[in-house]
N, C-alpha and C positions, 0 to 999 in steps of 0.2 A: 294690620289694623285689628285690635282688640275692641267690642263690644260689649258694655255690661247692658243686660235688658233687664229689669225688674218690673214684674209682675204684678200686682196686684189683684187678680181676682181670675178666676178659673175660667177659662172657657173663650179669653180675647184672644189677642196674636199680634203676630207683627206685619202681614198682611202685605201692602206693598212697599211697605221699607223694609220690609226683611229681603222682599226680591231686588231692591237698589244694595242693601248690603251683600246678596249675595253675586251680585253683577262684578265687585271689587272684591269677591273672595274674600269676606271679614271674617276675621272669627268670632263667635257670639259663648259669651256665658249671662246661661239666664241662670236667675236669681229669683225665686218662687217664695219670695218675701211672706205673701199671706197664708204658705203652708210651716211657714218658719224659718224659711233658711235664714244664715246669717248675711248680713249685708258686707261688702268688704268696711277695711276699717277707714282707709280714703279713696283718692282717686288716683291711687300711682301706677296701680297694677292694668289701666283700660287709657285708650284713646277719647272714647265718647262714652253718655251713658242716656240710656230711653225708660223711661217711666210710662206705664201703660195705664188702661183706664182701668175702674170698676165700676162696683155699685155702692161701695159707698163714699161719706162725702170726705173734703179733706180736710175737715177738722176733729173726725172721729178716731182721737189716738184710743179711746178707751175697748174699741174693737179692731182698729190695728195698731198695736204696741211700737211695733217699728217706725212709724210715721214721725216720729222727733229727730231718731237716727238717718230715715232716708232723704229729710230737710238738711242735716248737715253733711250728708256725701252729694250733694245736688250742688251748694254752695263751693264745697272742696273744687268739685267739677269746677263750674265756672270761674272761682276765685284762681285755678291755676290754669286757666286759659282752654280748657276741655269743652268738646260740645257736651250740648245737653239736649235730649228731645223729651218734653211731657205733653203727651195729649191726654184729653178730655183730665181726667180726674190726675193725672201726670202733671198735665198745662195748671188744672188747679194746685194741684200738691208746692209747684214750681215758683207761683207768686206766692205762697205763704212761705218759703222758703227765705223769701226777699223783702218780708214784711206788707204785700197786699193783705188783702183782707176777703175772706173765704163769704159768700152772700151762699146762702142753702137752702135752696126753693128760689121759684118767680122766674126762673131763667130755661122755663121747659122746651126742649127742642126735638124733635124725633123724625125722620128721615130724612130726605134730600135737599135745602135749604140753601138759597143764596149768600154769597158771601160779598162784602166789598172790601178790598184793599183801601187801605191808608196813602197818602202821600210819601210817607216816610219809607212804606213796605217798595218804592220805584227805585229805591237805592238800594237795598236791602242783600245781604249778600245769597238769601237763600228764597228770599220771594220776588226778588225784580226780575224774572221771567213768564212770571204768571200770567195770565188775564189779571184784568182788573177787576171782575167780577166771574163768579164760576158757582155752579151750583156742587154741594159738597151733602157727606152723610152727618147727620149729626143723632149725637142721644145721650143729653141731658138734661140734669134739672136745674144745675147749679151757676154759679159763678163768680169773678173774682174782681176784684180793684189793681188797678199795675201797679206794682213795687213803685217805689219813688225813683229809679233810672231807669226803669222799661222804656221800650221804643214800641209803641202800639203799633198794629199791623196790619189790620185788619177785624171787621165788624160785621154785623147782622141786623135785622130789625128788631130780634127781639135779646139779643143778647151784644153789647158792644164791642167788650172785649174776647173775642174770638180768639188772638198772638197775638204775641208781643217777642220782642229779643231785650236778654237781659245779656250785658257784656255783649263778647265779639259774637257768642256762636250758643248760647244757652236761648233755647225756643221753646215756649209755653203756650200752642195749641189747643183750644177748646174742641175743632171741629175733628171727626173720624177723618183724616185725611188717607188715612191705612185702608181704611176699609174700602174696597174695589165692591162691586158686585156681587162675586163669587162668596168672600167672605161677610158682606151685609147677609145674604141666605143663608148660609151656614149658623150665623147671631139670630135670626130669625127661626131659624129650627132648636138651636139649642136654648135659647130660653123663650119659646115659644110663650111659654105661660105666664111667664112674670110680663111678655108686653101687651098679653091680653089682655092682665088687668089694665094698665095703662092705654093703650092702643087698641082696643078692641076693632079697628076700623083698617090695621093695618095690613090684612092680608088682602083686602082688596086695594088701598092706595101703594100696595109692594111695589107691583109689577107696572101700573102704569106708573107711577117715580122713574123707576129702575129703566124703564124704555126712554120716558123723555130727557132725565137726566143723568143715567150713569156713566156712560159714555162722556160727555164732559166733565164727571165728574173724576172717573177712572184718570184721566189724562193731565189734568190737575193734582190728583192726590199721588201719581207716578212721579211727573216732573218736579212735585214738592219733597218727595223721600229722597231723590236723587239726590238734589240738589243741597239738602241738607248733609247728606250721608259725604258728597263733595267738598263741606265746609270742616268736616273732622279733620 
């Protein structure tokens, strides 16, 4: 099993889908899109492909040039039957990809938040072993419209569309599902300062979140990498 992961901004990861990938011994070529690498030219040479988050939004080609290009290796993906995993700004990248529509601002979310499942996510080949509801990490601002054949999958109170599945196995994820604990502290250390301006409040709501909900959180966003990582 080959892995394309593409990158988008310094300092994320792959967090506990890299440890579901590395469970089946995948092989991973990341692709550091936002330092320039080049993107491949379709999807022939990988199994699956993962789009990571950043910081910014995704309708800004004019500070990432690549963003036209990584909308048509995303479509190749799914149009020849390949998974596809985008979270947060990936999940957004993913419905503009398919014709949703990018909303930028109003949709602010930042740590441990509840999620509920859809009816539709009980069938679902990579969410129908979840809870129905599970507290998960989240941080952003934005959000998006489902493509015209998405399968919504799950929502929030302040944000609707959370995932969605386009095709059999292409999954467009708003929430940090990756992020376990360990790597929520590690984002917390290294851009410490850009959440202070935003979050100035969060070094004290960290730790009590992290007690009451990481642990279900952790166990949700494991059995969601697996499960996906199982549908490639």
């Amino acid at each position: 099993m080959r892995v394309l992961v593409v990158q988008n901004y310094e300092g994320t990861g792959l967090g506990q889908v890299g440890e579901a990938l590395a469970e089946v011994e995948a092989a991973i070529d990341q692709c550091n899109a936002h330092l320039g690498d080049a993107l491949p030219a379709n999807a022939d040479g990988h199994d699956a492909m993962i789009m990571l988050g950043g910081g910014q939004n995704a309708r800004d080609d004019a500070h990432s040039p690549y963003f036209p290009a990584l909308l048509e290796l995303a479509r190749d993906f799914v149009e020849k039957d390949k998974a596809v995993l985008g979270i947060c700004l990936g999940g957004q990248l993913l419905a503009r990809a398919f014709g949703g529509h990018n909303r930028i601002g109003g949709s602010t979310e930042f740590g441990w938040h509840g999620i509920t499942l859809t009816d539709e996510a009980q069938d679902d080949l990579v969410f129908s072993d979840l809870p129905q509801r599970f507290p998960i990490f989240q941080w952003h601002d934005d959000t998006f419209t489902l493509p015209e054949d998405a399968v919504r999958l799950a929502g929030s109170s302040v944000t609707g569309n959370q995932a969605f599945r386009i095709g059999r196995a292409g999954y467009g994820i708003q929430f940090h599902f990756e992020a376990d604990r360990p790597l929520v502290r590690q984002w917390s250390e290294t851009f410490a300062e850009t959440i202070a301006r935003r979050h100035p409040d969060w070094p004290e709501r960290h730790e009590v979140e992290a007690a009451r909900d990481g642990p279900d959180a952790d166990a949700a966003g494991l059995a969601l990498a697996r499960a996906w990582v199982a549908a490639i």
